[in-house]
PDB file of N, CA, C and O in Angstrom:
ATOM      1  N   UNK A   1     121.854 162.716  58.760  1.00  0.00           N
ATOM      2  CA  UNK A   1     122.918 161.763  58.514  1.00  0.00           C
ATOM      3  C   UNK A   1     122.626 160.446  59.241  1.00  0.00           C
ATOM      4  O   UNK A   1     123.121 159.411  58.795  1.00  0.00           O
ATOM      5  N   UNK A   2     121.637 160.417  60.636  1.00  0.00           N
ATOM      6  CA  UNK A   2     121.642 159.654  61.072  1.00  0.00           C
ATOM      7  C   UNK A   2     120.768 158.645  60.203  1.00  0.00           C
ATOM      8  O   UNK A   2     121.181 157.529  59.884  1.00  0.00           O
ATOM      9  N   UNK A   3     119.535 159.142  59.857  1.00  0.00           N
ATOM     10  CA  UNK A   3     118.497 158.296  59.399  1.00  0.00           C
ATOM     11  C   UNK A   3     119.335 158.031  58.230  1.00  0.00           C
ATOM     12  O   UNK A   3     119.739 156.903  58.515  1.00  0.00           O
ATOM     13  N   UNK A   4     119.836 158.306  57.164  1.00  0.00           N
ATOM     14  CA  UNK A   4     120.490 157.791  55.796  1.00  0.00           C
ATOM     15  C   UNK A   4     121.077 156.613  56.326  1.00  0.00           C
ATOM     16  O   UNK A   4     120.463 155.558  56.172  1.00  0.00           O
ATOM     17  N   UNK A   5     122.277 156.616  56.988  1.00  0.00           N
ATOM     18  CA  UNK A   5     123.207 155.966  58.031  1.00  0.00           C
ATOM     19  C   UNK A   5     122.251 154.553  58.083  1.00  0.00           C
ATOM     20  O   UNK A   5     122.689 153.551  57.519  1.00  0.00           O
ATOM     21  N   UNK A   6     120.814 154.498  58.839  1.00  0.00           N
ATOM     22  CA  UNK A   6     120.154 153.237  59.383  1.00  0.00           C
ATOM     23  C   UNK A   6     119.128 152.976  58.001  1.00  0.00           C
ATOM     24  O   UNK A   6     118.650 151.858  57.807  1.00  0.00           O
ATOM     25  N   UNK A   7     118.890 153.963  57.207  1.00  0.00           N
ATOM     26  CA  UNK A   7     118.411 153.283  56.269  1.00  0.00           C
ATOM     27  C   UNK A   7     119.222 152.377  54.854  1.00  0.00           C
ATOM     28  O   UNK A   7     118.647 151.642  54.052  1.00  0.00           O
ATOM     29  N   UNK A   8     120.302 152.630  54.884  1.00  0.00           N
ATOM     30  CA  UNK A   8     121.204 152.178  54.291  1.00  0.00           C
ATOM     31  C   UNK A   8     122.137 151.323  54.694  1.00  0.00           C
ATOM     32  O   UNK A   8     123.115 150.869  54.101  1.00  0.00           O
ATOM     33  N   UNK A   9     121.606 151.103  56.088  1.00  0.00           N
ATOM     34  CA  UNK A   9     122.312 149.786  57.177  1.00  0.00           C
ATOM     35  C   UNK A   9     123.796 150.278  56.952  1.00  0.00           C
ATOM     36  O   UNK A   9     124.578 149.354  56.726  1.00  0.00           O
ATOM     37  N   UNK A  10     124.212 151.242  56.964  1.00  0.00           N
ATOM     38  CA  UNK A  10     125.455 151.938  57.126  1.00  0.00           C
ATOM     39  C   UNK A  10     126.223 151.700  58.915  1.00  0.00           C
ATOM     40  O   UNK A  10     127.194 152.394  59.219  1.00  0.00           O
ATOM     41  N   UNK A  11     125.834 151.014  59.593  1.00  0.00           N
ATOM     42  CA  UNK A  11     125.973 150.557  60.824  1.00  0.00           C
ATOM     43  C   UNK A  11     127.427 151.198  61.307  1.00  0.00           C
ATOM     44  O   UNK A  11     127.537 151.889  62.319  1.00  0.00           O
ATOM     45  N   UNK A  12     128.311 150.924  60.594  1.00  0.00           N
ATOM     46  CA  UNK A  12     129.360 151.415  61.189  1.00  0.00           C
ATOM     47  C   UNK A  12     129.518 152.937  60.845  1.00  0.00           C
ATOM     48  O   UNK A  12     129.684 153.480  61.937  1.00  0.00           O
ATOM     49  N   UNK A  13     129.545 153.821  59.930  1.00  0.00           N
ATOM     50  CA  UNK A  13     128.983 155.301  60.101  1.00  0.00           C
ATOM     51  C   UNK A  13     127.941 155.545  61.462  1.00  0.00           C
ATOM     52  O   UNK A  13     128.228 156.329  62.366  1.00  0.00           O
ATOM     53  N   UNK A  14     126.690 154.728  61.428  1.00  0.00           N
ATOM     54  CA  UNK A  14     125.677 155.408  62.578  1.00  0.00           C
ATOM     55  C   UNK A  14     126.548 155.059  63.577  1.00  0.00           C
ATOM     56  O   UNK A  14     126.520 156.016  64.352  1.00  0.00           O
ATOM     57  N   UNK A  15     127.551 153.968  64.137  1.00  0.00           N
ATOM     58  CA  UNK A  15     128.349 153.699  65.617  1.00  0.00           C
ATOM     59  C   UNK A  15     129.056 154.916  66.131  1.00  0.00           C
ATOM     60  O   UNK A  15     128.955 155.427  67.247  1.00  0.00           O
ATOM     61  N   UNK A  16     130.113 155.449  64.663  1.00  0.00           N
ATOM     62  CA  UNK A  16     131.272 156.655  64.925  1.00  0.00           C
ATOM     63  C   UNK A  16     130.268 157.881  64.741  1.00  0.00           C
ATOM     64  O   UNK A  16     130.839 158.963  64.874  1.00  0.00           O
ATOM     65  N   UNK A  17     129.183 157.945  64.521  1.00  0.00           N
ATOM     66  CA  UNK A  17     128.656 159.151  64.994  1.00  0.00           C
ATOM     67  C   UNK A  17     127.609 159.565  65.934  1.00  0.00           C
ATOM     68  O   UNK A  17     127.119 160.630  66.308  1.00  0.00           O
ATOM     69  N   UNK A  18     127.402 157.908  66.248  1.00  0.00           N
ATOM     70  CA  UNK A  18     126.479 158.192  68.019  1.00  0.00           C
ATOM     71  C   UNK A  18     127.932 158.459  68.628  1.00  0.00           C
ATOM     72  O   UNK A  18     127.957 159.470  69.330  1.00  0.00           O
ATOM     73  N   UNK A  19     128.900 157.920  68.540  1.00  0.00           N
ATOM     74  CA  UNK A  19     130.046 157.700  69.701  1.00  0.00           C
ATOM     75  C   UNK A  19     130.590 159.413  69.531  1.00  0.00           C
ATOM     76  O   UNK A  19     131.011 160.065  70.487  1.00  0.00           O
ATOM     77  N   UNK A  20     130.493 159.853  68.358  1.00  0.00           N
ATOM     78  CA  UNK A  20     131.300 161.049  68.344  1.00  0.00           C
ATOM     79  C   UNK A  20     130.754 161.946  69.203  1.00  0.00           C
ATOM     80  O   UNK A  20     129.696 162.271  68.665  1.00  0.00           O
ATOM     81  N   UNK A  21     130.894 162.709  70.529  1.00  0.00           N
ATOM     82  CA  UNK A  21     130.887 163.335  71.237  1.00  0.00           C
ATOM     83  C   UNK A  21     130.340 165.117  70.524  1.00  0.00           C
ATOM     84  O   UNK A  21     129.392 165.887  70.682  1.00  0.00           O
ATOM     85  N   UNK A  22     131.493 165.073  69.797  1.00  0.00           N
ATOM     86  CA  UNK A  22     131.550 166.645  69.321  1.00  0.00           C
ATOM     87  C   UNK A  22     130.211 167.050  68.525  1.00  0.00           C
ATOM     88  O   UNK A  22     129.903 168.234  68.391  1.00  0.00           O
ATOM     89  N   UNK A  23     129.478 166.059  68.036  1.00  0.00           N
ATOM     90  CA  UNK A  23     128.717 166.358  66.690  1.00  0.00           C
ATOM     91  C   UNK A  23     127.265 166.710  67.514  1.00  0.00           C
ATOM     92  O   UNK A  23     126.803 166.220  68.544  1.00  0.00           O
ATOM     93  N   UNK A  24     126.728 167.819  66.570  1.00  0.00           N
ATOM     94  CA  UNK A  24     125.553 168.701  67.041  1.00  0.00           C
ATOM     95  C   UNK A  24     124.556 167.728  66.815  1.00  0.00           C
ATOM     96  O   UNK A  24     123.842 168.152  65.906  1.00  0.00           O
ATOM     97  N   UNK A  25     124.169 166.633  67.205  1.00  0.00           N
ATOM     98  CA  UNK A  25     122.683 166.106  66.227  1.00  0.00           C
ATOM     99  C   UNK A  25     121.503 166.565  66.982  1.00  0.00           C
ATOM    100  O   UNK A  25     121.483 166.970  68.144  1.00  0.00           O
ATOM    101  N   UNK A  26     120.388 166.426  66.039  1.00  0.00           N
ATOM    102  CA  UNK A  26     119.220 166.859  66.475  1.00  0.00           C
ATOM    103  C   UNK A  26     118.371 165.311  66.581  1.00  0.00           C
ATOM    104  O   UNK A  26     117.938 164.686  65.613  1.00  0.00           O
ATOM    105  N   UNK A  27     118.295 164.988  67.725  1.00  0.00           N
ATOM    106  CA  UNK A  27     117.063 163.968  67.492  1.00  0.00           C
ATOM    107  C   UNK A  27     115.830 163.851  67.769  1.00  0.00           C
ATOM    108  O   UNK A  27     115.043 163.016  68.215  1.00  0.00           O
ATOM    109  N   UNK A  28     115.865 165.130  67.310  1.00  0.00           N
ATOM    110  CA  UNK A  28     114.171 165.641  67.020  1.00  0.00           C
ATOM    111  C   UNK A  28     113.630 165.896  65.737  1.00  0.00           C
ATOM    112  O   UNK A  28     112.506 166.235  65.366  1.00  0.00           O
ATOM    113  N   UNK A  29     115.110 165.560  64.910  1.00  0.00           N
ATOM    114  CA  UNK A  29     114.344 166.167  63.420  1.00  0.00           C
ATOM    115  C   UNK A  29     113.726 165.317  62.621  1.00  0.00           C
ATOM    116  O   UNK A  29     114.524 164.412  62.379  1.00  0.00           O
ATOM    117  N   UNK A  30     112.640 165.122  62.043  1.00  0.00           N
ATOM    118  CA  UNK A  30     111.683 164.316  61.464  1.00  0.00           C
ATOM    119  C   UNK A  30     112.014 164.664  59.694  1.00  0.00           C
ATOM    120  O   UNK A  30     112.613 165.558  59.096  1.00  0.00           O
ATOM    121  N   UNK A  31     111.246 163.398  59.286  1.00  0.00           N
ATOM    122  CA  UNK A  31     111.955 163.254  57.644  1.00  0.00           C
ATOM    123  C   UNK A  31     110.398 164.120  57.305  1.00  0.00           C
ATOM    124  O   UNK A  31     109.846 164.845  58.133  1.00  0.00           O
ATOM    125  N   UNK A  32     109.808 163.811  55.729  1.00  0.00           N
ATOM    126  CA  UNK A  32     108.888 164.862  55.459  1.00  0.00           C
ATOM    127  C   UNK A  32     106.856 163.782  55.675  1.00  0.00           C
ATOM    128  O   UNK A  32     105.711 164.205  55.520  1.00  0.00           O
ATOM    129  N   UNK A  33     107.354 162.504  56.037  1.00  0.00           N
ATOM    130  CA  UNK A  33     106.553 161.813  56.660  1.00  0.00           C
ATOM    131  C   UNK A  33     106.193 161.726  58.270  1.00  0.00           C
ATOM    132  O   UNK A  33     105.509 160.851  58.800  1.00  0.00           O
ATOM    133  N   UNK A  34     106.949 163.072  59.041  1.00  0.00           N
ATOM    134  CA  UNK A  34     106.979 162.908  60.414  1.00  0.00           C
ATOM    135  C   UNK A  34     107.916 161.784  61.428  1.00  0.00           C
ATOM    136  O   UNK A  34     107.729 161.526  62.617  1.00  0.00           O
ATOM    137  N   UNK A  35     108.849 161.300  60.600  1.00  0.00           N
ATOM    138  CA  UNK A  35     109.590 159.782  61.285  1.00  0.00           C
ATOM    139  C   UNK A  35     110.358 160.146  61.818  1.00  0.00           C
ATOM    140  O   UNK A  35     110.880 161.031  61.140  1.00  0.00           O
ATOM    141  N   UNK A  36     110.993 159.997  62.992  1.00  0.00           N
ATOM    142  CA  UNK A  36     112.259 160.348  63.843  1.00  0.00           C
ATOM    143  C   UNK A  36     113.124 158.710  63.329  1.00  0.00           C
ATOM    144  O   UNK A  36     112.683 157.774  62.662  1.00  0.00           O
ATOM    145  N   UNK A  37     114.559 158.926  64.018  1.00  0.00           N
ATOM    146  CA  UNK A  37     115.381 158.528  63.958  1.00  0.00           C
ATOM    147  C   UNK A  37     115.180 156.774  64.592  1.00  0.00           C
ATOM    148  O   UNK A  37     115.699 155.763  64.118  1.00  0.00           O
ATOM    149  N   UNK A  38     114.263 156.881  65.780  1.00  0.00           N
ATOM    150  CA  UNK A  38     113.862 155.713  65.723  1.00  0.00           C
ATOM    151  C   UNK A  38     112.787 154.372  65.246  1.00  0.00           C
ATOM    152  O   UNK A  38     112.659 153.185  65.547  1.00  0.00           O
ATOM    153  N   UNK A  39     112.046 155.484  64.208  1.00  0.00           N
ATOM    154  CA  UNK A  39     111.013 155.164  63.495  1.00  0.00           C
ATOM    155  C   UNK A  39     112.251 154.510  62.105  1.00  0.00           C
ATOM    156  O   UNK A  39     111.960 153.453  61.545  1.00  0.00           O
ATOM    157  N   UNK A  40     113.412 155.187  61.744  1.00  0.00           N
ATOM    158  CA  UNK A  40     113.907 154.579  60.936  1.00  0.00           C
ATOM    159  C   UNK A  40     114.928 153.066  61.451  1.00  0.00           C
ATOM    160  O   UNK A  40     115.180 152.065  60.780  1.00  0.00           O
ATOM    161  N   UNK A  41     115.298 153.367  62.717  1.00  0.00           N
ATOM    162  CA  UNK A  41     115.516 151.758  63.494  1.00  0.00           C
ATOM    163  C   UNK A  41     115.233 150.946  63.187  1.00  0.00           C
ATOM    164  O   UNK A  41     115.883 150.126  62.539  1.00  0.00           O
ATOM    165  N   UNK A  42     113.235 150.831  63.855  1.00  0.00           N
ATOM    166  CA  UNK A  42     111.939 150.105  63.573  1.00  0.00           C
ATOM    167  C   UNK A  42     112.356 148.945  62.075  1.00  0.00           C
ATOM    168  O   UNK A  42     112.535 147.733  61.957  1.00  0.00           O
ATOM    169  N   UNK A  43     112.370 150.252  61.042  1.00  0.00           N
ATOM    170  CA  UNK A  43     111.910 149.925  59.710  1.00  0.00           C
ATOM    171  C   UNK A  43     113.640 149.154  58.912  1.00  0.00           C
ATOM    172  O   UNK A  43     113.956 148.221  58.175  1.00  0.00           O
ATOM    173  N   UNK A  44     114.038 149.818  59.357  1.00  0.00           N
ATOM    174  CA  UNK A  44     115.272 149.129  58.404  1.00  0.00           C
ATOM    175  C   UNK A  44     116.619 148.210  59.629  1.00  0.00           C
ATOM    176  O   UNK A  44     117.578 147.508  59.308  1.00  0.00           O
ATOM    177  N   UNK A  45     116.289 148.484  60.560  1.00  0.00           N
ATOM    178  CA  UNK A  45     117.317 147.985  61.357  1.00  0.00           C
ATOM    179  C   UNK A  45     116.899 146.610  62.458  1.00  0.00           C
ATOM    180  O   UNK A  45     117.568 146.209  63.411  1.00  0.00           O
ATOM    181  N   UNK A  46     115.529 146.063  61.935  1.00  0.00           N
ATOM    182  CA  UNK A  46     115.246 145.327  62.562  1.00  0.00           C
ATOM    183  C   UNK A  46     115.851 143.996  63.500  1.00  0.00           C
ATOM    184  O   UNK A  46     115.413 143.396  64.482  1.00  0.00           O
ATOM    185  N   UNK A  47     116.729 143.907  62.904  1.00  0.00           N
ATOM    186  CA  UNK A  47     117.805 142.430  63.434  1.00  0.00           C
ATOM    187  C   UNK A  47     118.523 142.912  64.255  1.00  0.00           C
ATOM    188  O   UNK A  47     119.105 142.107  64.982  1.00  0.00           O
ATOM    189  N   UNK A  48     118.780 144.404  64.481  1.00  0.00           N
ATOM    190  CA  UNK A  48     119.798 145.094  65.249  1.00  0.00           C
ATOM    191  C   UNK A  48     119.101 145.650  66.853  1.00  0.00           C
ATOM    192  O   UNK A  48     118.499 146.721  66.933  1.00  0.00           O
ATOM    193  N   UNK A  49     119.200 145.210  67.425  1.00  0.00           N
ATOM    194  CA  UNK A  49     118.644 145.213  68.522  1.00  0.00           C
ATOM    195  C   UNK A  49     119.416 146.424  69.313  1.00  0.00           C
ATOM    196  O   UNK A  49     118.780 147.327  69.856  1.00  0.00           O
ATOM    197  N   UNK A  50     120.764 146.362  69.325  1.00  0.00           N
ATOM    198  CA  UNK A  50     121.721 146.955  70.092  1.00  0.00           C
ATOM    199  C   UNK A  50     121.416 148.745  69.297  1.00  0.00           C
ATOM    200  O   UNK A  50     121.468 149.737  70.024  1.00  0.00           O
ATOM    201  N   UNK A  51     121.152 148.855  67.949  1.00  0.00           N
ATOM    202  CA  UNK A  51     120.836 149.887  67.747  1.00  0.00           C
ATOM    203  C   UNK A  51     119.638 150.406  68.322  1.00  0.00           C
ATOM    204  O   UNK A  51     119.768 151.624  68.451  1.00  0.00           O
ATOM    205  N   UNK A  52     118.175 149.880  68.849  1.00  0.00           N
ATOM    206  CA  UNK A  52     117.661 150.301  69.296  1.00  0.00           C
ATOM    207  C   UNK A  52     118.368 150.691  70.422  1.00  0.00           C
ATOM    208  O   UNK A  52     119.044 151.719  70.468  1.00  0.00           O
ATOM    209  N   UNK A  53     118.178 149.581  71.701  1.00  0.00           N
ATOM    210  CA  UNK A  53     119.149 150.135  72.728  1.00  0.00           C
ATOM    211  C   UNK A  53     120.214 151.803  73.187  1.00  0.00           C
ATOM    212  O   UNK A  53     120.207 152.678  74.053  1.00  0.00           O
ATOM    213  N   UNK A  54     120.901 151.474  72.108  1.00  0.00           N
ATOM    214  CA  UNK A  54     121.555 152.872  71.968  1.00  0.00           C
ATOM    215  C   UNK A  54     121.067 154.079  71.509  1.00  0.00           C
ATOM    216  O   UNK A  54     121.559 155.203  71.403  1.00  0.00           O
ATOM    217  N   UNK A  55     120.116 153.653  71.288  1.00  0.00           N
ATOM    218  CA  UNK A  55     119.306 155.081  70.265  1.00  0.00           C
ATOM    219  C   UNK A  55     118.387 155.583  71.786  1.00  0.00           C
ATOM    220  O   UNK A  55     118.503 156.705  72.278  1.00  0.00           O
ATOM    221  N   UNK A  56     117.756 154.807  72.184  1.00  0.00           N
ATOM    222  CA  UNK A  56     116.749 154.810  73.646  1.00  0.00           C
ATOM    223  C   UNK A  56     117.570 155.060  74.948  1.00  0.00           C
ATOM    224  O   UNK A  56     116.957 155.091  76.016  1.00  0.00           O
ATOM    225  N   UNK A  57     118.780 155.221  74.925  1.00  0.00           N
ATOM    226  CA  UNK A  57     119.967 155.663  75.672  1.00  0.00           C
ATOM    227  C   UNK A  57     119.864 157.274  75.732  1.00  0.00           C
ATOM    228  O   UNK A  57     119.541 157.971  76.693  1.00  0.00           O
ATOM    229  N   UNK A  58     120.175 157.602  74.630  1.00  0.00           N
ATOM    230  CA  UNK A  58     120.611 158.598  74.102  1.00  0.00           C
ATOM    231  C   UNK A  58     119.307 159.452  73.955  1.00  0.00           C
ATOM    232  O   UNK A  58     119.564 160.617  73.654  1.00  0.00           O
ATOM    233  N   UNK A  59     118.153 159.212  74.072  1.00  0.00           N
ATOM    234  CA  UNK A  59     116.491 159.479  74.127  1.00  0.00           C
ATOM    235  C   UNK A  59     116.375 159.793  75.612  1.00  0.00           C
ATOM    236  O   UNK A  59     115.930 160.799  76.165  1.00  0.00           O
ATOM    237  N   UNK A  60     116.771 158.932  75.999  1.00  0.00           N
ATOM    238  CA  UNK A  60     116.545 158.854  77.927  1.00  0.00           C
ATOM    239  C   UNK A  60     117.497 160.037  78.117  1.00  0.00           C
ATOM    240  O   UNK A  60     116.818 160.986  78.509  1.00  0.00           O
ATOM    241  N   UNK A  61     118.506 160.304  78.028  1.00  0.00           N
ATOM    242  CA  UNK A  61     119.931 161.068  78.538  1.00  0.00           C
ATOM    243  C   UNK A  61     119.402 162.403  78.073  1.00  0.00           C
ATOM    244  O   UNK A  61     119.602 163.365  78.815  1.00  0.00           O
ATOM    245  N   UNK A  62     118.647 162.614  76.760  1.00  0.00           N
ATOM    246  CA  UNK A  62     118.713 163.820  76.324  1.00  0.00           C
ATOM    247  C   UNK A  62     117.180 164.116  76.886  1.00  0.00           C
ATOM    248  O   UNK A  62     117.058 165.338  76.972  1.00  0.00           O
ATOM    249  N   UNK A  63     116.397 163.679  77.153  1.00  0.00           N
ATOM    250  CA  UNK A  63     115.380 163.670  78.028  1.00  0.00           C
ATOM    251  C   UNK A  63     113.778 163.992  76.762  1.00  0.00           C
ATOM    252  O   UNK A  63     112.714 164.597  76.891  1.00  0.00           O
ATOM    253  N   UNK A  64     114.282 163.376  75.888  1.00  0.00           N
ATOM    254  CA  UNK A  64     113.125 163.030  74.380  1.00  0.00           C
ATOM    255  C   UNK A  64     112.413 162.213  74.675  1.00  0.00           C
ATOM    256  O   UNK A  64     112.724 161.368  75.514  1.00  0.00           O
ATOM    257  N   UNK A  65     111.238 162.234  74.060  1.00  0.00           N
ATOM    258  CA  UNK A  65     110.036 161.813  74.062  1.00  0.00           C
ATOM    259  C   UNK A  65     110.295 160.286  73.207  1.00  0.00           C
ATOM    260  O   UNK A  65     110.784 160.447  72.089  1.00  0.00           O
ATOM    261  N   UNK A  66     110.086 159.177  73.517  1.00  0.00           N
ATOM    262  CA  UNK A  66     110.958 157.809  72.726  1.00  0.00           C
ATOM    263  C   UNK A  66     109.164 157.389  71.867  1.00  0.00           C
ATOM    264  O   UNK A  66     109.111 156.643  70.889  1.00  0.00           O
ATOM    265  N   UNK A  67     107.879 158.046  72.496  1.00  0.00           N
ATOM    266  CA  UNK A  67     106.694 157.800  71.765  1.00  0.00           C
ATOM    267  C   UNK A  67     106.247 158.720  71.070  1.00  0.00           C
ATOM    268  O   UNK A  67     105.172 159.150  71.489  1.00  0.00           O
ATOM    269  N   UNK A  68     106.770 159.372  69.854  1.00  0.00           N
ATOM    270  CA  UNK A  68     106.431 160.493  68.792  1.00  0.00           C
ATOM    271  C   UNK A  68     105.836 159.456  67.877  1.00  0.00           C
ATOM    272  O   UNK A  68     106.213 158.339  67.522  1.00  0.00           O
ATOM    273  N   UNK A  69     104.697 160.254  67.593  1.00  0.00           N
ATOM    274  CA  UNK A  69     103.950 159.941  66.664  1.00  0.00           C
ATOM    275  C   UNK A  69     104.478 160.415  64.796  1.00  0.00           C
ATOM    276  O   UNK A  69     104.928 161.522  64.500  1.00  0.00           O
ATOM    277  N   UNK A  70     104.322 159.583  64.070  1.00  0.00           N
ATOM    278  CA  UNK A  70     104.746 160.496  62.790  1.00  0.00           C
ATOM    279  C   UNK A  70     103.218 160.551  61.853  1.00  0.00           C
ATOM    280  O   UNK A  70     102.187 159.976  62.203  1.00  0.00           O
ATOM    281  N   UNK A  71     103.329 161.125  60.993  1.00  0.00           N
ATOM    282  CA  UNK A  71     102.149 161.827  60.203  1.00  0.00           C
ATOM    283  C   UNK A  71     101.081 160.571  60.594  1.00  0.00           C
ATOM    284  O   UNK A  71     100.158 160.900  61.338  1.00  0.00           O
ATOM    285  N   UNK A  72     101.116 159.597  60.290  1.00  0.00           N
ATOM    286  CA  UNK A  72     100.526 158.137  60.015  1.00  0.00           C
ATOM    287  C   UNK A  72      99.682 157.708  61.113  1.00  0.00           C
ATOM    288  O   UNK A  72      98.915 156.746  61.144  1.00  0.00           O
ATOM    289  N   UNK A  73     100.056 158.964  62.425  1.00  0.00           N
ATOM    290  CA  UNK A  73      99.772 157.634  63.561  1.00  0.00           C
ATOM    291  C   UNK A  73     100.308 157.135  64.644  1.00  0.00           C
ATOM    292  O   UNK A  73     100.142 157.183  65.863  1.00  0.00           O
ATOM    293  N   UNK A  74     101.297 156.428  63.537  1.00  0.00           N
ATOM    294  CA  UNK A  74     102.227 155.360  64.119  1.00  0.00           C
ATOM    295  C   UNK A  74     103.611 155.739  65.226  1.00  0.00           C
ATOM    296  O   UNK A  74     104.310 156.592  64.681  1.00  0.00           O
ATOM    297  N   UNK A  75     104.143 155.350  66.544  1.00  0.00           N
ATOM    298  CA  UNK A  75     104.933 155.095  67.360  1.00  0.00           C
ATOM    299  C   UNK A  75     105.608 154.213  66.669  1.00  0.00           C
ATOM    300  O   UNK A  75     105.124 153.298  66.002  1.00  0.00           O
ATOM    301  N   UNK A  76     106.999 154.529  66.848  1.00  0.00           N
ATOM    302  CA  UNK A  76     108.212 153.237  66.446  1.00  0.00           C
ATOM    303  C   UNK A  76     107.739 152.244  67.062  1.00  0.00           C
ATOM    304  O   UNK A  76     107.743 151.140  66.518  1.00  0.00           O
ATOM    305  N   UNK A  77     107.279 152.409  68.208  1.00  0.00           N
ATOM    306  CA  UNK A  77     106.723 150.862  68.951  1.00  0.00           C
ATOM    307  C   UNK A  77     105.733 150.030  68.328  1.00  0.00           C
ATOM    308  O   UNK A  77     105.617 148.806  68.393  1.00  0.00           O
ATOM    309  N   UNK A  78     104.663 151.329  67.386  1.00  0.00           N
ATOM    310  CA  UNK A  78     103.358 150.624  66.772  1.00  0.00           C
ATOM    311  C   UNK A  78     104.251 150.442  65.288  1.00  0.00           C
ATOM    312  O   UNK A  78     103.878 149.486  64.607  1.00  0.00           O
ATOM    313  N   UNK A  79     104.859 150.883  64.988  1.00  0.00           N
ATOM    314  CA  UNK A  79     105.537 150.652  63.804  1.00  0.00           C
ATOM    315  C   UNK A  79     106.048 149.328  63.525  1.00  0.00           C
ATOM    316  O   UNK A  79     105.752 148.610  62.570  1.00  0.00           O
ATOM    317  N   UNK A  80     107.127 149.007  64.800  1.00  0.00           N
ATOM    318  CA  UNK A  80     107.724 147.603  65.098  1.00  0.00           C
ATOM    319  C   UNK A  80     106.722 146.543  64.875  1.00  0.00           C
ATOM    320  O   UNK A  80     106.733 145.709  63.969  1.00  0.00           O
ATOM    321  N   UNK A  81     105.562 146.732  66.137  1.00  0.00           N
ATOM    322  CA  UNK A  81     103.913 146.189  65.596  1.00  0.00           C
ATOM    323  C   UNK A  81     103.682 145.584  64.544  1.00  0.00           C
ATOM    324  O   UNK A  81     103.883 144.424  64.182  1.00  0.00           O
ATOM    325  N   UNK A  82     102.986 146.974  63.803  1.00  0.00           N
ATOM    326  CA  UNK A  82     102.764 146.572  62.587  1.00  0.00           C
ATOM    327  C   UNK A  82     103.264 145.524  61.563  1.00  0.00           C
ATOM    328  O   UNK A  82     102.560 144.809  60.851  1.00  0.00           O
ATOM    329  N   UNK A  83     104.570 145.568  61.622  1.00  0.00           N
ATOM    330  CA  UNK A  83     105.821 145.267  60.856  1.00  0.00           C
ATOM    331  C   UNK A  83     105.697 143.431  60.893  1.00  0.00           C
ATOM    332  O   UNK A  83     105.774 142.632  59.959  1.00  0.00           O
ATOM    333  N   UNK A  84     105.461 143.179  62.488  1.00  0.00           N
ATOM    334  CA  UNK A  84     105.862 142.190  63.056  1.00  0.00           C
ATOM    335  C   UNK A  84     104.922 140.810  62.725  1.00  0.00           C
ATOM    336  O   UNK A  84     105.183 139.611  62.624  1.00  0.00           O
ATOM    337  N   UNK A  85     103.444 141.791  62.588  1.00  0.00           N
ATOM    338  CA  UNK A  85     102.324 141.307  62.553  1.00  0.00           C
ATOM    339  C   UNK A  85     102.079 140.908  61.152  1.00  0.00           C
ATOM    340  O   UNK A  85     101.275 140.072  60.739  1.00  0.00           O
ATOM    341  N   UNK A  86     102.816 141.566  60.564  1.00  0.00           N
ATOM    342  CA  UNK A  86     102.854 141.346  58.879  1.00  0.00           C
ATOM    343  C   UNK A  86     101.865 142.033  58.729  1.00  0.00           C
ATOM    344  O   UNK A  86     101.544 141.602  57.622  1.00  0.00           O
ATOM    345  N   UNK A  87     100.643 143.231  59.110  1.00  0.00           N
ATOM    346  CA  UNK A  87     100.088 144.131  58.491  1.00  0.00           C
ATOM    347  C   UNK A  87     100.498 145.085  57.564  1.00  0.00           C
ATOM    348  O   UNK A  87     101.702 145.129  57.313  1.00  0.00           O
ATOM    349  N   UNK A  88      99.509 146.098  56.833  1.00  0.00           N
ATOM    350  CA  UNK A  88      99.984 146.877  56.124  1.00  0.00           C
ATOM    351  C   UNK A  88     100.618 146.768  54.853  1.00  0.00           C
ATOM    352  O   UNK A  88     101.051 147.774  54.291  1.00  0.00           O
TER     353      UNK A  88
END
């Protein structure tokens, strides 16, 4: 739900369900390209800064790895990279 949420710039859904306390998420679960939740940040949420932030909060707290690689390679960080550089 989360990644749909940031790929669909659904911003206010992804807010009430980082904030929601009760909800089980996994932010370890990868799409079928290997991408975590902040690999979809990277790619569609670029202008949103504060979503990174909060996502790398919530990485730190739960004590996750914030440099997962997905099938490709690529780190959200090398992702951002890429992106930035206009490669690819």
């Amino acid at each position: 739900v989360f990644m749909y949420a940031l790929r669909y710039q659904r911003f206010q859904l992804f807010d009430l369900l980082l904030r929601e306390m009760s909800i089980d998420a996994d932010f370890t679960a990868r799409d079928l390209q290997g991408n975590t939740i902040l690999h979809y940040a990277v790619v569609y949420c670029a202008d949103q800064t504060q979503i990174f932030d909060r996502l790398i909060d919530h990485f730190k707290q739960l004590k996750l790895d914030i440099d997962q690689r997905n099938h490709f390679g690529f780190t959200p960080l090398l992702l951002g990279k890429q992106q930035t550089s206009g490669e690819g």
